[in-house]
C-alpha positions in Angstrom: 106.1 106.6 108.1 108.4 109.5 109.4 106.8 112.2 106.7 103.7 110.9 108.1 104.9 111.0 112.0 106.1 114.7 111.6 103.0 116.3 110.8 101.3 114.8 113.5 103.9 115.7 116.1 103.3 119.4 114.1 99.9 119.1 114.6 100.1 118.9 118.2 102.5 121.1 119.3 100.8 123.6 117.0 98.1 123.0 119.4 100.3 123.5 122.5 99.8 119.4 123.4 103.0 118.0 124.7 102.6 114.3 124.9 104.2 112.6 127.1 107.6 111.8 126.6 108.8 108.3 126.7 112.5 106.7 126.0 112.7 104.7 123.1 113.2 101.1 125.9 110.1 101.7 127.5 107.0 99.7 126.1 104.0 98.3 126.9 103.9 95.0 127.5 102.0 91.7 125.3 98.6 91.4 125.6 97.3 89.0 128.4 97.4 88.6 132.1 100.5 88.2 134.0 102.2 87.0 137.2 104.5 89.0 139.6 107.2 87.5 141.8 107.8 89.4 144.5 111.2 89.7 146.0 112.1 89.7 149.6 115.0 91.3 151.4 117.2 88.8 150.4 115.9 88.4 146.6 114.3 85.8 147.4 110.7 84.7 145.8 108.2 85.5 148.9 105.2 85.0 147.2 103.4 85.4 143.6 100.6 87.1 142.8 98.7 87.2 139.4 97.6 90.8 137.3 94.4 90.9 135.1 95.0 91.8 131.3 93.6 95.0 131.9 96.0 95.7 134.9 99.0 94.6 132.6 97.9 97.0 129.5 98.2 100.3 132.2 101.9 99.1 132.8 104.8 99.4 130.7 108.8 98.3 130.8 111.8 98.6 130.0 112.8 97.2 126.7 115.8 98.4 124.1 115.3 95.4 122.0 113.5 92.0 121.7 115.6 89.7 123.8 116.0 92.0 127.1 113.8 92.9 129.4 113.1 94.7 132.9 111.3 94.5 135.5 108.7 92.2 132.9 109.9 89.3 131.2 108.0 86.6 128.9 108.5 83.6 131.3 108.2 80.2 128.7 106.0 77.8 130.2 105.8 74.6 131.4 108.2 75.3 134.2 108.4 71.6 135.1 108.6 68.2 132.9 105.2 66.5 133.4 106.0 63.4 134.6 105.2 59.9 132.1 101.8 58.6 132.4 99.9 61.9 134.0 97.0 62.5 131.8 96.9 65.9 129.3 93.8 66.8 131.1 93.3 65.5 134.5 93.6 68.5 136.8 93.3 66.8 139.9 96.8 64.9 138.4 98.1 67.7 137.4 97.8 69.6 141.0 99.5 66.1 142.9 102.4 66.7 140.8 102.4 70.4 140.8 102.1 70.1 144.8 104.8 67.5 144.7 107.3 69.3 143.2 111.1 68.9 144.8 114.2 70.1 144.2 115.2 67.2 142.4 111.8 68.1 139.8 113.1 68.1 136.4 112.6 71.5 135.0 111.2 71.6 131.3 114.0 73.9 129.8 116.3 73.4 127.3 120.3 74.9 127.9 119.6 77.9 125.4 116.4 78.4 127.7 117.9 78.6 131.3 121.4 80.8 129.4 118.1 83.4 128.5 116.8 83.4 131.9 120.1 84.3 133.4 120.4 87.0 131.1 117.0 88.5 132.2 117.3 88.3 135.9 121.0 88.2 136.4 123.4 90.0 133.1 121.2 92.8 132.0 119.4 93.8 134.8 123.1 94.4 136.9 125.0 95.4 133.4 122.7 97.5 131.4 120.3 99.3 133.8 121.1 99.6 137.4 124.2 101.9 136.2 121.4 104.0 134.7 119.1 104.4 137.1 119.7 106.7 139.6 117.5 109.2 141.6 115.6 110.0 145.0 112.2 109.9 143.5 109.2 107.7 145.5 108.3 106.2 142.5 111.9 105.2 141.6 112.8 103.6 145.0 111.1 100.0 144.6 112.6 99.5 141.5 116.1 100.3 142.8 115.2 98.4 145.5 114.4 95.1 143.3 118.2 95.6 141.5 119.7 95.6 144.9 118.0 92.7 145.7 119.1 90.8 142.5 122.9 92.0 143.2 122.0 90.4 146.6 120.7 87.4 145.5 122.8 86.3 142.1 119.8 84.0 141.7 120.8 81.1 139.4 118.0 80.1 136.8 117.0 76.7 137.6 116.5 77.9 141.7 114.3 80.5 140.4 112.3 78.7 138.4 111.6 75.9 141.2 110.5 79.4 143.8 108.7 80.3 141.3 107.1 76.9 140.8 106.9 76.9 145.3 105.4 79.9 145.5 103.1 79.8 142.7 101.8 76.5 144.2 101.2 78.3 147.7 99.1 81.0 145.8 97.3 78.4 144.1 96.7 76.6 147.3 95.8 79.6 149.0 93.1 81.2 146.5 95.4 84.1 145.3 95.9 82.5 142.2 93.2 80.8 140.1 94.3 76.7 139.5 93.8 77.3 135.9 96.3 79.3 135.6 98.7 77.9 137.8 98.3 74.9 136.3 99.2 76.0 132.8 102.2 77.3 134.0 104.2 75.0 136.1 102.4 71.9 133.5 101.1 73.6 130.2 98.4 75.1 128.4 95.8 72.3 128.0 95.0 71.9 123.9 91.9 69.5 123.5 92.1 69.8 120.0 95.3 68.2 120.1 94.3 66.3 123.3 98.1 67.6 125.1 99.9 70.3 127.3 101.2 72.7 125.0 104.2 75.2 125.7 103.1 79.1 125.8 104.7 82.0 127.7 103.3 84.7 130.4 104.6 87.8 131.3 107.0 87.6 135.1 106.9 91.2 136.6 110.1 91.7 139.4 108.5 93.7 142.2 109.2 93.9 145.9 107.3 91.7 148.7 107.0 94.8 151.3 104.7 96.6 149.3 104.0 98.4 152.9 107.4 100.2 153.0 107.4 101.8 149.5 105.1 104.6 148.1 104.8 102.7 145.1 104.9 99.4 144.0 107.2 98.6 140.6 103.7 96.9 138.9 101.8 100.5 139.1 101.2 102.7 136.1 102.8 105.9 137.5 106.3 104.4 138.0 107.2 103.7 134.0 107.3 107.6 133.5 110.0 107.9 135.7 112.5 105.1 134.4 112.1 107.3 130.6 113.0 110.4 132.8 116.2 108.4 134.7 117.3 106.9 130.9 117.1 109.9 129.4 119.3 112.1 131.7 121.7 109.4 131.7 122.2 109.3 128.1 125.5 111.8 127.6 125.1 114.1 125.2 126.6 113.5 121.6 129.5 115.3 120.5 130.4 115.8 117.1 134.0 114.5 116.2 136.7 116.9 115.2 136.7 118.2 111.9 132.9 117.8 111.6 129.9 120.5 111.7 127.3 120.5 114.1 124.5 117.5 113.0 121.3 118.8 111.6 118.4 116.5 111.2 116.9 115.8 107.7 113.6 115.2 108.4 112.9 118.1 110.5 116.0 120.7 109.5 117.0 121.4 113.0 120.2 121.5 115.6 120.0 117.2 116.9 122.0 114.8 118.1 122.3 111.3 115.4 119.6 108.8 116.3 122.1 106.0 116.3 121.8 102.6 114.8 118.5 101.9 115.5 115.1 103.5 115.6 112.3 103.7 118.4 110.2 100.4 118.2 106.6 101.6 119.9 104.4 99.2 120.7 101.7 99.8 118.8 98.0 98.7 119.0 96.8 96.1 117.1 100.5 96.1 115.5 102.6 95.4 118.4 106.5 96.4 118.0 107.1 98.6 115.1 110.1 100.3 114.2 109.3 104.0 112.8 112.1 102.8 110.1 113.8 99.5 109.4 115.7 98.3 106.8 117.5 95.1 106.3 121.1 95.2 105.6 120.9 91.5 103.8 117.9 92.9 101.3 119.8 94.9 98.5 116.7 96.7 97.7 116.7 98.3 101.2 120.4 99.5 100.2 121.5 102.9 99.3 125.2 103.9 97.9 126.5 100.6 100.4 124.7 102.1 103.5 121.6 100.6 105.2 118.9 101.3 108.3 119.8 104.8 109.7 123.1 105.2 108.1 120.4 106.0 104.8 118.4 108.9 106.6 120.4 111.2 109.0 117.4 111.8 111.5 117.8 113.5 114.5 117.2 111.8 118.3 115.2 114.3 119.5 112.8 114.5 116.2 112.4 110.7 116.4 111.6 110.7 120.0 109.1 113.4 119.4 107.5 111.4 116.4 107.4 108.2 119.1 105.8 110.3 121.4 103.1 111.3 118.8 102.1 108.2 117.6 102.1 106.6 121.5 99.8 109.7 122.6 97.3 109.5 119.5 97.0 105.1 120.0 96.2 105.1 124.0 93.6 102.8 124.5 91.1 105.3 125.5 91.7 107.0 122.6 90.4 104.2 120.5 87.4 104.9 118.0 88.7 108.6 118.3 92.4 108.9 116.6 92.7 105.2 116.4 90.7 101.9 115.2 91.5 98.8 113.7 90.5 98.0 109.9 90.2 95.2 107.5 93.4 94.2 105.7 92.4 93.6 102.0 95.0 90.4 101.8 95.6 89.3 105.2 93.1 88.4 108.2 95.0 90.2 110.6 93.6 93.8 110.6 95.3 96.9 110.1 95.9 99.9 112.2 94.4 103.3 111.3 95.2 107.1 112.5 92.8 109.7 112.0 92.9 113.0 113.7 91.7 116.6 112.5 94.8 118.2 111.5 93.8 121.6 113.5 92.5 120.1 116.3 94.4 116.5 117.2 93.6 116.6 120.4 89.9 116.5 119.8 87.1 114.3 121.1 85.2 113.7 118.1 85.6 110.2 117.3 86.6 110.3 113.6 87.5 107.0 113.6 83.9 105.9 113.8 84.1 106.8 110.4 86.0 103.8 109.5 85.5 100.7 111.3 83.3 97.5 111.0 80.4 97.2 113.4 81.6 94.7 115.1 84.3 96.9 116.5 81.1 98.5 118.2 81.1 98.7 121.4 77.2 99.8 121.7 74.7 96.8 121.0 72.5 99.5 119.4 74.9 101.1 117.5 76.3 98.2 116.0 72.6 97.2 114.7 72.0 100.7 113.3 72.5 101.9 109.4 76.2 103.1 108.8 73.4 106.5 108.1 72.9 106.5 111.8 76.0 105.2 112.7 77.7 108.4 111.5 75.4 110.7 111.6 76.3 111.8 115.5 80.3 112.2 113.9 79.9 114.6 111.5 77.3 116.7 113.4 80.2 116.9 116.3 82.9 118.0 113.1 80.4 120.4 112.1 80.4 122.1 115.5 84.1 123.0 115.5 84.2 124.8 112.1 84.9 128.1 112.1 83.7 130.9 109.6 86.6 131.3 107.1 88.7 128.5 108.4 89.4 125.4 106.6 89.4 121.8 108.7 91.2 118.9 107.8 91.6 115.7 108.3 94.7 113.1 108.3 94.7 109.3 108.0 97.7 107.2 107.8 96.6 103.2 107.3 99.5 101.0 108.9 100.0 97.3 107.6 102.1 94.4 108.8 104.2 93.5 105.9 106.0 90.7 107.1 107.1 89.6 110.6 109.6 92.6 111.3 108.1 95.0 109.2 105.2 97.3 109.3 104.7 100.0 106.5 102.4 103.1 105.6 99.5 101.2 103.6 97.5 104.7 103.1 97.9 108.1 103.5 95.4 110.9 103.1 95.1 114.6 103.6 90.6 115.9 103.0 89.0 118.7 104.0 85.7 117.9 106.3 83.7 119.0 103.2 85.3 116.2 101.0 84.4 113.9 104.8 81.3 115.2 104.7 80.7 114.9 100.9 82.0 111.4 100.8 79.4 109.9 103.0 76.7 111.9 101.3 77.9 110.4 98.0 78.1 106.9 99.7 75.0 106.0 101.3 73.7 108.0 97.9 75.2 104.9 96.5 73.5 102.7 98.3 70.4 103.6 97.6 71.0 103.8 93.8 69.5 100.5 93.3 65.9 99.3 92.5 63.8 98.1 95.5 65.1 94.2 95.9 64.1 92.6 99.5 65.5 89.5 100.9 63.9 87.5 103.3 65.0 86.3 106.9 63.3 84.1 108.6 62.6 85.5 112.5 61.1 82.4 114.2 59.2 79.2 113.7 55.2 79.7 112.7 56.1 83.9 111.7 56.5 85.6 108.9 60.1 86.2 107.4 61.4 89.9 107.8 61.9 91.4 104.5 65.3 93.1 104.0 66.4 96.0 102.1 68.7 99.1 101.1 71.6 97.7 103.6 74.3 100.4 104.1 77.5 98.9 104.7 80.6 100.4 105.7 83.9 101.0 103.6 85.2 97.9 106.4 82.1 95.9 105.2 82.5 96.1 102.2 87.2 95.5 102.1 85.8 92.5 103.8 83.0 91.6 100.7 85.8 92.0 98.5 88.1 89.0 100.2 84.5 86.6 99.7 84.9 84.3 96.2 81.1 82.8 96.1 81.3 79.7 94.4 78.4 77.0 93.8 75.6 79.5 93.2 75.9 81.4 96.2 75.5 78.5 98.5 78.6 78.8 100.0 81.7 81.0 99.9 85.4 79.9 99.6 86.4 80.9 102.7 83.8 78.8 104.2 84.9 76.0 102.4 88.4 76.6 103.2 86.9 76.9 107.3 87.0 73.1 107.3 90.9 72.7 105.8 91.4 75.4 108.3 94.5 73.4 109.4 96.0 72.7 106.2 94.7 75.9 104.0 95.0 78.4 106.2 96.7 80.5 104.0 94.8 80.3 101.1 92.3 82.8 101.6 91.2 85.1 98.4 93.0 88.2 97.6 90.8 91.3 98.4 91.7 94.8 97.5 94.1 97.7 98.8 92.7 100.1 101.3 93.4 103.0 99.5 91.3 102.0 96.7 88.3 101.7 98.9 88.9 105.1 100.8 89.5 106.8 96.7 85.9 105.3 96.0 84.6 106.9 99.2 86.2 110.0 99.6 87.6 111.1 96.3 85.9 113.7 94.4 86.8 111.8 90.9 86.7 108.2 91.9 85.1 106.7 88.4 88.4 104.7 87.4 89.0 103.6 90.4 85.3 102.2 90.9 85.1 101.0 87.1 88.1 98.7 88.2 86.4 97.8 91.7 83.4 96.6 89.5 85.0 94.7 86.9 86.9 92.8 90.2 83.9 92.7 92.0 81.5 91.1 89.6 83.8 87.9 89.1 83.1 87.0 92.9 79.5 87.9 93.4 78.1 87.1 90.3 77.5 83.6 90.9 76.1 84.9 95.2 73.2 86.9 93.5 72.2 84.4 90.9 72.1 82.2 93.9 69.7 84.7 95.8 67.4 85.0 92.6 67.0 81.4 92.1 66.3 81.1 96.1 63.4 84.1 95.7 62.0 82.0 93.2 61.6 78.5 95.3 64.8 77.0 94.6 67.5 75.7 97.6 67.5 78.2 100.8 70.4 80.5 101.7 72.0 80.7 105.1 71.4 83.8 106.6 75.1 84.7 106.7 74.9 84.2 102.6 71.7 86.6 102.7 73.5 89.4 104.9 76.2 89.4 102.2 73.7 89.5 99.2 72.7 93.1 100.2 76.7 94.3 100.8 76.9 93.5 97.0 73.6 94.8 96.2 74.5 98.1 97.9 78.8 98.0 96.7 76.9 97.8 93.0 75.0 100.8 93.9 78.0 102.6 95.0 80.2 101.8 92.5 77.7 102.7 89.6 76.9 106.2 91.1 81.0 107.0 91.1 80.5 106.3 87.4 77.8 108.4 87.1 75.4 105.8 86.3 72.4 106.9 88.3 69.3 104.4 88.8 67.3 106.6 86.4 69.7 106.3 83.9 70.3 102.4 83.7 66.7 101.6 84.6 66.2 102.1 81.3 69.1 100.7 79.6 69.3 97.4 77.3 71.3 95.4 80.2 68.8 95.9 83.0 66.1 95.3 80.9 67.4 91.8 79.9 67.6 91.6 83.5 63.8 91.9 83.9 63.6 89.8 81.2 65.0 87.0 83.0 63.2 87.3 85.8 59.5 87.4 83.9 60.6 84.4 81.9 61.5 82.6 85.6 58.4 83.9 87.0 56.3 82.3 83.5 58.2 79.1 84.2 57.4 78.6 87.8 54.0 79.3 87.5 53.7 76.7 84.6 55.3 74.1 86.6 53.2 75.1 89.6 50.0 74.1 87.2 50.8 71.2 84.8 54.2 69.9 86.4 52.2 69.7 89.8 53.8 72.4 91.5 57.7 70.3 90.8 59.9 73.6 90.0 63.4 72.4 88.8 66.3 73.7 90.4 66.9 76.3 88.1 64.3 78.4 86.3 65.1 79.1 82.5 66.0 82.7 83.5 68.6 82.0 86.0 69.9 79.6 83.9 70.6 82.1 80.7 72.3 84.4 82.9 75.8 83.1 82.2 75.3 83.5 78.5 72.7 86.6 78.2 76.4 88.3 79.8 78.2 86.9 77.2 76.0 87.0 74.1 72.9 89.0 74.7 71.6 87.8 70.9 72.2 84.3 71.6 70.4 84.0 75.5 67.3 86.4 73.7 67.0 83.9 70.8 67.3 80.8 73.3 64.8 81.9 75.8 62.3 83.1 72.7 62.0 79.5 71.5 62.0 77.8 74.9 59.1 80.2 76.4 56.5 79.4 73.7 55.1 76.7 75.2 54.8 78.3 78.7 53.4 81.9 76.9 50.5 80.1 75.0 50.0 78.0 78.0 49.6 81.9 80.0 47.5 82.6 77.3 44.7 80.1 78.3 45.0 79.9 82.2 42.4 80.2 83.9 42.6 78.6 87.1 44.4 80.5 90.2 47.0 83.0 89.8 45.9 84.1 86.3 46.0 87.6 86.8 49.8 86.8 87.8 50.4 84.7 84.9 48.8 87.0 82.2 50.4 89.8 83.7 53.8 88.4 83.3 53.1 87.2 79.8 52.4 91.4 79.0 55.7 92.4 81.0 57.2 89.7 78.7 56.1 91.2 75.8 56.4 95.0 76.7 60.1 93.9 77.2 60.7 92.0 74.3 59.0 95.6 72.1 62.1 97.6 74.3 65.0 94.8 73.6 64.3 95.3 70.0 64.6 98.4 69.4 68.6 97.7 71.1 71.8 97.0 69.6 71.7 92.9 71.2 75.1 92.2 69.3 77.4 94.5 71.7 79.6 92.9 74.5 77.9 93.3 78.1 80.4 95.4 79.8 80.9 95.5 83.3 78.4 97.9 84.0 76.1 96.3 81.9 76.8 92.9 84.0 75.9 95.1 87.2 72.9 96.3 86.1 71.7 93.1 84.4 71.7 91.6 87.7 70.2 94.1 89.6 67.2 94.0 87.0 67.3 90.3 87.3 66.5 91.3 91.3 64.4 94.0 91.4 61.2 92.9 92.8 58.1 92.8 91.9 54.1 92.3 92.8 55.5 88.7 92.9 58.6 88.7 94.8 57.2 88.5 98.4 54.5 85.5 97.8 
């Protein structure tokens, strides 16, 4: 990640953009709304008051590791033992006691619990950053103010948490808090799934009660800037020892001062705390020569604090869908976060990270329902605008993945030119249209006509997503589904996808065929059994959902794709020996249903005889030709003297019958279908016909 980190900071101070600079402590704080207990002159609770979420993501605190704190704390909640007999979920209950609360209320803490509180308002508040925090600054004062309140105070855990509990209450009582929220604190999170108060935690903000007498308040976004300042002078200067040469960082090659023994931990988005380098000393794999974590890289403070300020300036929220968006992680559900920025230009507007993302990480209702054609079209005409004659543009993405609980790692990195961007998409949605003409219908409303659906264009996060679906029973359902209701107990158990960097290679590569020969040949073994599903609904057989439907044309289009990489145009396998057994199947199914329409009384079996061969016409092309031969003689002399309605139909697909039996001939049936070949069968088997939409 720090390879990756120096060239953006590069990038921007090539550009003259200093980000703002931020000590390694400060951080943003969880996600969620929070409370603040504001101190009086004595440090005493005066009153709480409650902050939206998106009044807490603007704020930040101090931090140095993950079990201190200041001025915001995670505060565990229930605050007070809900007395026996008090029902989970009567609120009216739940208030008496909350408004009932004593002195003598037993609190819902365990020892280890009230020893951590006393740490966070008491020991490292007084210990580790009052003697650090010094200046005359307005935005400094209330925070100075709120330590010399807690020196004032010594406030013991248990009293604090009953104040906080009082004035909570008041607040609730008052308006100033919603119940809701009041209640789930002093009581517990109501779970009606598991019919009970459950444990959780909120985030406690320290501030001052006379918000009158101070230009600013401690909870206010223009205040955090100025603790970084106060903790940065404060730091002393490193000295080398004697004997020893001045320190030089290895990663960027100039004068520093040692990082220490541990690296900044940003907060990233979607991420959350992530070191720019850990190692653990207990894993001998992240061992080198005996040494471990920093002792292995010799960086420099002042290059890491750059790099920390680079990746915190390119992941502000409002620069989200620009340098920053969130993408599908092939193997996990939670997402991953990616960082794309033109390497020229980082500080630029154009919203390259459109490029990437899902729709529904669309914010516009009418984006999201446009082609990933439309959806991108607006990007690269805004890319196109800041070339300059003679100048090369490019552009970096680094993909960042959470590898286990303390751990996050470089997934993907990737250095193209705008051409290759632009070239890319041309070569994708090419892809997606490198199929024959196969519509699926959705049904709009009761009494109209279904919409007929085709030539989807999904996105590279559409389709890591397709690649983490195993259909199973025909295409009626997927295994995730099935797993949806063992939720609880299978959670975990969800199907292995792919890597992102094989995606973006298929997208953006100019030589992508091995890498999409190897997506195909993993591809087919999910979908297969999804499309046969689709054909064998087209033909009258058991209805998809529409979710089922929506992912039929994904695969439709991902075969598309993944055949152009190979260089296996439409005009070139439209004519080959697998698609044509493809059609072949389908004319038999289409002889079959119309014969049971006739003489079986319009009783069509589950499966027609060409879904049916599909299975083994993959496996042994002879074998399914010779089989479906025999069986079809009845049904093609039966074609032969129809007369009633639908004759044309029936007559006509006796002819495409035999016109495709004269092709098949003249081809080598004993070879092995390859993956290709199984592609391309199927999407003969699809392609639709006069008869497809009656």
């Amino acid at each position: 990640m720090l390879n990756e980190l120096l060239v953006l900071s590069r990038s921007l101070a090539a550009r003259g953009i200093v980000p703002e600079k931020w000590h390694s402590s400060i951080k943003t704080f969880r996600q969620g709304p929070a409370i603040v207990a504001e101190l009086d002159k004595r440090g005493e609770i005066a009153r709480v008051s409650d902050l939206s979420a998106e009044e807490v993501a603007r704020l930040r605190n101090i931090a140095p590791d993950k079990h201190n704190s200041f001025p915001g704390f995670n505060l565990n909640c229930p605050l007070l033992a809900v007395l026996e007999g008090v029902p989970w979920n009567d609120t009216r209950a739940l208030r008496a006691m909350a408004v009932a609360a004593t002195a003598n209320s037993p609190i819902a803490y365990q020892k280890k619990d009230l020893g951590r509180l006393k740490r966070l308002i008491c020991d490292f508040p007084q210990k580790e950053i009052a003697p650090r925090l010094h200046g005359s600054s307005p935005k400094l004062q209330s925070t100075l103010e709120v330590l010399r309140r807690l020196t004032i105070a010594k406030p013991a855990p248990q009293p604090f948490l009953r104040s906080v509990c009082a004035a909570l209450v008041a607040a609730m009582q008052a308006g100033r808090v919603p119940e809701d929220l009041a209640l789930a604190i002093v009581c517990g999170k109501p779970n009606k799934k598991k019919q009970r108060l459950e444990p959780w935690a909120i985030t406690l903000i320290l501030d001052v009660a006379d918000l009158d007498q101070f230009e600013y308040r401690v909870a206010d976004p223009a205040v955090p800037s100025e603790w970084s300042a106060a903790l940065m002078q404060s730091e002393a200067a490193w000295t080398a020892a004697p004997g020893t040469g001045p320190f030089v960082c290895a990663l960027s090659g100039l004068p520093d001062s040692p990082v220490g023994e541990k690296m900044p931990e940003p907060n990233l988005r979607i991420l959350g705390p992530t070191y720019l380098m850990s190692m653990n000393k207990d894993t001998p794999c992240q061992t080198r020569y005996g040494r471990t974590s920093t002792d292995i890289f010799a960086v420099g403070k002042d290059t890491v604090g750059s790099l920390n300020n680079a990746i915190l300036h390119v992941t502000e929220s409002g620069r989200k869908g620009k340098t920053w968006t969130g993408v599908p992680n092939g193997f996990k559900k939670n997402p991953d976060l990616l960082i794309t920025y033109l390497e020229e230009e980082p500080d630029s507007e154009v919203p390259l990270a459109g490029l990437f993302p899902d729709v529904e990480g669309e914010p516009d209702p009418a984006m999201a329902a446009a082609t990933y054609e439309v959806r991108t079209a607006s990007i690269h005409d805004a890319l196109r605008r800041l070339e300059r004659p003679g100048q090369d543009m490019h552009v970096r993405m680094i993909a960042l993945s959470q590898i286990d609980k303390g751990r996050k790692q470089v997934v993907f990195s990737g250095r193209y030119s705008t051409k290759a961007i632009y070239q890319g998409r041309d070569n994708w949605l090419a892809g997606t249209r490198n199929v024959p003409a196969i519509a699926v219908p959705f049904p709009v409303a009761k009494g109209k006509p279904a919409e007929w659906r085709s030539h989807y264009q999904p996105s590279p996060a559409e389709v890591m997503v397709s690649f983490k679906q195993q259909w199973l029973r025909s295409g009626s359902e997927s295994k995730q589904k099935r797993q949806a209701r063992k939720e609880a107990a299978l959670a975990s158990h969800s199907v292995p996808g792919v890597s992102l960097g094989r995606i973006y290679a298929v997208f953006l590569d100019p030589e992508a065929s091995s890498q999409a020969r190897w997506l195909l040949d993993r591809y087919l073994s999910i979908t297969e059994p999804l499309l046969a599903g689709l054909a064998c609904s087209l033909s009258g057989g058991a209805s998809l959902a529409e979710s089922a439907r929506k992912e039929a044309l994904i695969v439709i289009a991902v075969y598309g794709i993944l055949l152009l990489r190979q260089g296996r145009t439409k005009e070139i396998y439209m004519e080959s020996r697998d698609y044509l057994l493809g059609q072949f199947l389908q004319m038999a199914d289409l002889l079959h249903k119309r014969y049971c329409i006739d003489v079986r009384e319009g009783k069509i079996p589950p499966q027609l005889i060409g879904n049916a061969a599909i299975s083994m016409a993959m496996q042994r092309p002879t074998r399914a030709f010779e089989v479906l031969s025999s069986r079809m003689a009845v049904y093609l002399a039966w074609a032969e003297r129809f007369d009633g309605d639908d004759a044309g139909l029936a007559k006509w697909a006796r002819k495409e019958l035999g016109r495709l039996a004269a092709l098949l001939k003249n081809e080598d049936l004993n070879t092995r279908v390859s993956p290709n070949g199984k592609a391309e069968l199927l999407l003969g088997y699809l392609a639709s016909t006069k008869e497809s939409k009656n």
